[in-house]
Backbone bond lengths (Angstrom), bond angles and torsions (degrees), N, CA, C in turn:
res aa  C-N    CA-C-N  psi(-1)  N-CA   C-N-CA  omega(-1)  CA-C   N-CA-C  phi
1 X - - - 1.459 - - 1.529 108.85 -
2 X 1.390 119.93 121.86 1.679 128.16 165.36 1.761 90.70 -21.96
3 X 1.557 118.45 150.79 1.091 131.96 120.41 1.514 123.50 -60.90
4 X 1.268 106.73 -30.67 1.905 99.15 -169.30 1.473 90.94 -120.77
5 X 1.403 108.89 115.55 1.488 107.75 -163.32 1.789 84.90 -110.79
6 X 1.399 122.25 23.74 0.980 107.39 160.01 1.616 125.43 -100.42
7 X 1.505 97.34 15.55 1.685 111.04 173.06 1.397 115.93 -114.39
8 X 1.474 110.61 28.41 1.215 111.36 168.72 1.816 117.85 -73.89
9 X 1.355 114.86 -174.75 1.576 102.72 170.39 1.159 102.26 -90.06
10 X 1.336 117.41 105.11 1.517 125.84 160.74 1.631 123.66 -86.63
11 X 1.044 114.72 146.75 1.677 100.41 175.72 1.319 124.42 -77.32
12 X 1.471 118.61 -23.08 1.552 130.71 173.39 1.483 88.23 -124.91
13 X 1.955 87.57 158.15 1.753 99.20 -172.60 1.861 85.76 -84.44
14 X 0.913 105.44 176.04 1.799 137.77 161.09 1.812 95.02 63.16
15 X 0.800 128.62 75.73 1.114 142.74 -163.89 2.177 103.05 -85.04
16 X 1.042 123.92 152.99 1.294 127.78 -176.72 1.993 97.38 -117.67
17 X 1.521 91.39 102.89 1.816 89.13 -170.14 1.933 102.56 -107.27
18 X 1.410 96.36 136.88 1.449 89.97 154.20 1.931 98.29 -131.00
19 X 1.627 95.91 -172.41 1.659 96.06 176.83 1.243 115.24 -131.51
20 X 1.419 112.10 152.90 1.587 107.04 -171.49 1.715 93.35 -129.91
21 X 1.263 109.11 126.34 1.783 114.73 172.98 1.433 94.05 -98.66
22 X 1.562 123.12 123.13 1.167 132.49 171.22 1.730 119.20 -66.64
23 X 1.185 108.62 113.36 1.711 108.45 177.63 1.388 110.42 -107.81
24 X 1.596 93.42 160.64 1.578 116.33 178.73 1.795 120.62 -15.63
25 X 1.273 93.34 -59.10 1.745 123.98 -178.24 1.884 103.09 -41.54
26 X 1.440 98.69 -49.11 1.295 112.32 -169.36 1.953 139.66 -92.16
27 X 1.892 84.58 9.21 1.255 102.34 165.83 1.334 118.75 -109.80
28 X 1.434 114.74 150.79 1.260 115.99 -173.30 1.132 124.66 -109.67
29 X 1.912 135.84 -138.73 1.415 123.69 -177.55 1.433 116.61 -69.91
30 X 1.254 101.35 -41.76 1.772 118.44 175.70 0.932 112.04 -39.98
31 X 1.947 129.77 -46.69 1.626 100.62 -169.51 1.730 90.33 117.95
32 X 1.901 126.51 -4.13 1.165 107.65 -172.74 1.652 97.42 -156.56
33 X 1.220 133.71 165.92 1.436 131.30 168.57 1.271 115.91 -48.34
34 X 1.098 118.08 112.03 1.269 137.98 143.05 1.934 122.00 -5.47
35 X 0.792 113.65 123.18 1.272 121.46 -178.87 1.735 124.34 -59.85
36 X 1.345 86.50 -54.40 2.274 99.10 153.50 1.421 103.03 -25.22
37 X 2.096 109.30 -67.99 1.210 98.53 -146.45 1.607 105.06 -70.51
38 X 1.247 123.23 -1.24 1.658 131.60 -168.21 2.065 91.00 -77.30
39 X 1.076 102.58 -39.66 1.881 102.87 -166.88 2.047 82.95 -73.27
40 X 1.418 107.61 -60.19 1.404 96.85 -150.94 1.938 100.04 -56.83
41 X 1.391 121.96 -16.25 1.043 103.58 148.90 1.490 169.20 -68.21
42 X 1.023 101.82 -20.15 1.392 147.59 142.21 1.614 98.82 -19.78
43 X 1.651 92.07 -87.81 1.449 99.61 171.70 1.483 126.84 -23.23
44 X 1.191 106.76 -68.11 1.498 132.39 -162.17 1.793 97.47 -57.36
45 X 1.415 93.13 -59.72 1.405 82.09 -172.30 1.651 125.08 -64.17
46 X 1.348 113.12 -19.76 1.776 126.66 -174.27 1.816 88.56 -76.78
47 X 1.057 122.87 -60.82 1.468 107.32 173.08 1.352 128.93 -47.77
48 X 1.338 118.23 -44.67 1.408 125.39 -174.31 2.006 99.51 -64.68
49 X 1.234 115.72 -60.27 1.526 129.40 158.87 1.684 98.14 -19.78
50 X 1.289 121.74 -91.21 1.380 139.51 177.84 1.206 110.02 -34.88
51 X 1.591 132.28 -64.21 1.912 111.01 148.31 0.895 159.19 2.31
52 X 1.178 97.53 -73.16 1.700 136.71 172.96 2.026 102.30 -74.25
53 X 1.426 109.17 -33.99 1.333 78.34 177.77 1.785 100.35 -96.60
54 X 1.015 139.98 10.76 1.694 134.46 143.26 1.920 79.14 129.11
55 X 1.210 118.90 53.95 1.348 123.55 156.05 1.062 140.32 -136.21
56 X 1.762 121.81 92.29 1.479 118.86 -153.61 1.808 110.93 -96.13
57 X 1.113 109.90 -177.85 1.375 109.96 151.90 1.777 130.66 -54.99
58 X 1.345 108.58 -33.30 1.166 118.04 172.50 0.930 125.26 -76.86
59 X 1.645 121.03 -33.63 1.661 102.49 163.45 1.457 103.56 -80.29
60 X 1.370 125.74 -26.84 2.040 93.38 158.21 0.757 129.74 3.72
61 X 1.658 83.22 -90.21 1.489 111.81 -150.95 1.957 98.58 -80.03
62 X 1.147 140.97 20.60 1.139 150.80 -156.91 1.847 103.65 -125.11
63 X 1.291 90.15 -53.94 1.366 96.35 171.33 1.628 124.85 -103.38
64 X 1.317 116.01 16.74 1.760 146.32 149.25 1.850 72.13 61.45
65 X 1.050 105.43 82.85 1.453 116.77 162.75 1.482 110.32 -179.24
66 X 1.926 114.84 148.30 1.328 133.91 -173.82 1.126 117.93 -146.12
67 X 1.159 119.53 151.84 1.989 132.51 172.39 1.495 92.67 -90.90
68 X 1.507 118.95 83.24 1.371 107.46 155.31 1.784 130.22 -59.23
69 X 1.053 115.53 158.70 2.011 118.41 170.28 1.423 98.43 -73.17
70 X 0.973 130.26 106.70 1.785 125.99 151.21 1.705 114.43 -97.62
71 X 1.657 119.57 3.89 1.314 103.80 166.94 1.966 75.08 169.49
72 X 2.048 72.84 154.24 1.788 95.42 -168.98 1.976 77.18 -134.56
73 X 1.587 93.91 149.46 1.525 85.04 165.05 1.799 67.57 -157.17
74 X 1.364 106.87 129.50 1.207 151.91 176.92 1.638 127.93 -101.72
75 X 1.040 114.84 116.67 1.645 119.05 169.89 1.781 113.30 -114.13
76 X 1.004 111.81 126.00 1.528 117.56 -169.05 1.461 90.74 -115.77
77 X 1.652 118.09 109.22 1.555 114.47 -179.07 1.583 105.38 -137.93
78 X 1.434 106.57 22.03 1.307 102.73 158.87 1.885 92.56 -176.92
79 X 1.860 87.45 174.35 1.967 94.93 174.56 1.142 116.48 -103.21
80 X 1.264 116.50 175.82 1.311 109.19 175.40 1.652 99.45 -133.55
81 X 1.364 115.33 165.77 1.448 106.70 -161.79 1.929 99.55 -142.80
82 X 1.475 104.15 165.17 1.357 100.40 -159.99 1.771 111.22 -77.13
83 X 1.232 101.69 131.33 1.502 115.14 -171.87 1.521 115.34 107.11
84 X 1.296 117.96 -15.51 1.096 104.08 -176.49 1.827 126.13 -85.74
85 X 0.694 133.99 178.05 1.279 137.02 -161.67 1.473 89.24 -136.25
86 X 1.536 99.32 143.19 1.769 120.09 177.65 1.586 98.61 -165.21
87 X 1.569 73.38 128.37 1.700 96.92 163.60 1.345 122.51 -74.83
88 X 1.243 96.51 149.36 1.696 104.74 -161.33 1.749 110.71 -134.20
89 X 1.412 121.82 83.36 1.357 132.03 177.68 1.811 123.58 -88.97
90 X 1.371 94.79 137.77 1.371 89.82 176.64 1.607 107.54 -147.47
91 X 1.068 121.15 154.87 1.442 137.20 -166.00 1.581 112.78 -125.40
92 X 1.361 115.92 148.72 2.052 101.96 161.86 1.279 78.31 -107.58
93 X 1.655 95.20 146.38 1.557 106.51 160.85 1.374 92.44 -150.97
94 X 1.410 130.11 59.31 1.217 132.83 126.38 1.260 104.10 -160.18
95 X 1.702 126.29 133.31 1.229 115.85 166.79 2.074 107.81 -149.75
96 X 1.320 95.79 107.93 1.859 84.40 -170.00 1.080 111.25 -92.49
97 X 1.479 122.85 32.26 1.341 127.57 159.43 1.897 127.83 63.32
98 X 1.572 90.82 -4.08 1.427 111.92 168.85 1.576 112.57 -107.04
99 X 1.374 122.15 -64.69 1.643 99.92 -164.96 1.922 61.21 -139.72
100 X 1.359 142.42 -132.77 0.908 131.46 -103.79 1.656 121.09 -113.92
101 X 1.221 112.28 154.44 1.477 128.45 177.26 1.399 122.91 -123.96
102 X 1.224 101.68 156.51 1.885 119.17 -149.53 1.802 79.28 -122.92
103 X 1.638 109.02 139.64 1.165 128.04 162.97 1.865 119.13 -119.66
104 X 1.134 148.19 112.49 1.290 130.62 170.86 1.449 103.57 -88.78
105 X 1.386 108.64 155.39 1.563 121.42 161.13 0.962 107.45 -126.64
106 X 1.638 123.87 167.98 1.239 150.28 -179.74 1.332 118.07 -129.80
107 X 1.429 156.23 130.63 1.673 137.24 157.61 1.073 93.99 -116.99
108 X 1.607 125.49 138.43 1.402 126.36 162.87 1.502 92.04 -137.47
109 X 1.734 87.04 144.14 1.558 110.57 179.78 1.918 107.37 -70.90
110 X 1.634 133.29 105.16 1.091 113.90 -154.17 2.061 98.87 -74.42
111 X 1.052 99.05 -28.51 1.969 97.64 -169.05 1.072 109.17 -48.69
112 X 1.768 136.46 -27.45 1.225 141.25 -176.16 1.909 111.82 -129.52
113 X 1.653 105.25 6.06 1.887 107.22 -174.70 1.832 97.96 39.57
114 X 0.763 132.81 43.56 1.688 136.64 130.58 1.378 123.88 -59.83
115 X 1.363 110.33 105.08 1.541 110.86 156.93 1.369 135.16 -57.53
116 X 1.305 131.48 87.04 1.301 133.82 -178.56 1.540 116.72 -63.29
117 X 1.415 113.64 -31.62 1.549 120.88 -170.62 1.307 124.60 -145.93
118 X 1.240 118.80 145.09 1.563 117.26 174.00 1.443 117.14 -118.09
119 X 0.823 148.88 97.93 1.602 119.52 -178.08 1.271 105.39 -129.08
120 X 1.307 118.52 164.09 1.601 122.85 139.22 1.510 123.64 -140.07
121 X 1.129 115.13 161.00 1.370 119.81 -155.31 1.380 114.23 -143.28
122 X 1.553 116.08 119.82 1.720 107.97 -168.52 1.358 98.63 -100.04
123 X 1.616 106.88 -173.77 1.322 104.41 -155.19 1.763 93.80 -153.28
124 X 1.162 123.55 161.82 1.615 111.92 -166.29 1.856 79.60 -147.42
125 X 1.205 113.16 149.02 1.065 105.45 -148.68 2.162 87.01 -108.92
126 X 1.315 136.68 119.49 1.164 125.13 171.59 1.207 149.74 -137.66
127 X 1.306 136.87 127.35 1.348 135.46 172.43 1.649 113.43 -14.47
128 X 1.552 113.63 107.99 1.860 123.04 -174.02 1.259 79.95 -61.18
129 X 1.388 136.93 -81.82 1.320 115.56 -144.54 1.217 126.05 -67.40
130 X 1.051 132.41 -32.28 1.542 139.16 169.18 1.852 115.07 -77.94
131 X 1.356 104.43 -34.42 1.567 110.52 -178.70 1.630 84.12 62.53
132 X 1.035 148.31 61.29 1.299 149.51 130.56 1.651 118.93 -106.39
133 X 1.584 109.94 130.73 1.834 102.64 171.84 1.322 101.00 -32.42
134 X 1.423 71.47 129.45 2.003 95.24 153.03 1.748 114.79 -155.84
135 X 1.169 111.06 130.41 1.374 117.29 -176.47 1.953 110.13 -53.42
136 X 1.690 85.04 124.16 1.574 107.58 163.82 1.702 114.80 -16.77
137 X 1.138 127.74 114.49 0.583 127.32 -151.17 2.084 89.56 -101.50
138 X 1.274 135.43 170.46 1.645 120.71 -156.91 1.043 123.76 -75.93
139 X 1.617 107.73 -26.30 1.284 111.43 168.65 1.407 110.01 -68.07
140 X 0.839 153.97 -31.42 1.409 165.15 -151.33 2.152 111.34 -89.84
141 X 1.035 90.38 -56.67 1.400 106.99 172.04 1.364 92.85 -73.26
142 X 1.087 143.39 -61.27 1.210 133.46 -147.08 1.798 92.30 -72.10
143 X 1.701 126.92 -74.84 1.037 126.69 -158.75 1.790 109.38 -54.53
144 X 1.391 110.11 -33.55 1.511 93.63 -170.03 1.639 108.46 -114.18
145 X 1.351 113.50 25.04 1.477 136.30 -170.73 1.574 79.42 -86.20
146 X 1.756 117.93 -51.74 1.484 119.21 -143.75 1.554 86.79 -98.21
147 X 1.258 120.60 -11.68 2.078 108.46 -173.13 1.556 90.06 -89.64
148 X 1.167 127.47 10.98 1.593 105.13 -173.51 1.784 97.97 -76.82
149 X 1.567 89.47 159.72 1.843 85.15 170.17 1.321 105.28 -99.56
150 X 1.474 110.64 172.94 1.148 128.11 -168.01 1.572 116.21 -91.40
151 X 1.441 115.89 -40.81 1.283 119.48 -175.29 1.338 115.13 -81.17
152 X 1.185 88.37 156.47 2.114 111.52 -166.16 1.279 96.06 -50.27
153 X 1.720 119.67 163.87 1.023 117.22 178.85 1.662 93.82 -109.35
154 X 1.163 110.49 165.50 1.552 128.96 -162.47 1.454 99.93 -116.67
């Protein structure tokens, strides 16, 4: 496995990586991880991303606002198998700083740089208590207004 798994083939430069080692729990009849656990990753990693740039659940839920899922469009172009470890990158590359933002991910298996996944996933930005749109609230626009990337999308 790279030490600098930030020289893998990524599709955008500066990539936001975490890693997921696939366990027992998380394989299925096939013989490989489960597809669930590919979405519940997703998750994991857009939060961990959102952290790291100084955005928790608590100011959420503090400032009664959320990046809901309003659509996943998914590419499954390889498996992943138990024990292995895969990097897991994600980028915003759309965010209009009013109601909604677009995230892509990437997982590549690093022992062989195989792309297992493509996705991206938008996000509608909403009032916790109502779960109705409601405009970004400043912190929000502001922190992931400035994480968007710059380069074209492909």
């Amino acid at each position: 496995m790279p030490k600098d798994l930030n020289k893998l083939n990524w599709r955008y430069a500066q990539p936001f990586i975490t890693c997921w080692t696939v366990s027992k729990e998380q394989i299925d009849h096939y013989g490989h991880a489960n597809n669930v656990v590919y979405v519940s990753q997703l998750e994991k990693t857009a939060w961990a991303h959102s952290n790291h740039l100084g955005l928790s659940i608590e100011q959420y839920q503090s400032l009664d606002r959320g990046m809901a899922i309003s659509r996943h469009e998914i590419s499954y172009l390889g498996s992943a198998y138990l024990d292995e470890t895969i990097a897991c990158a994600t980028w915003i590359v759309e965010c209009d700083q009013r109601l909604k933002l677009s995230r892509q991910f990437q997982f590549i298996r690093p022992s062989d740089g195989q792309t297992l996944l493509s996705a991206r996933t938008n996000f509608v930005c909403i009032a916790l208590s109502s779960g109705k749109p409601k405009r970004m609230p400043t912190e929000f626009s502001h922190i992931y207004g400035q994480a968007k990337i710059v380069e074209p999308i492909t």
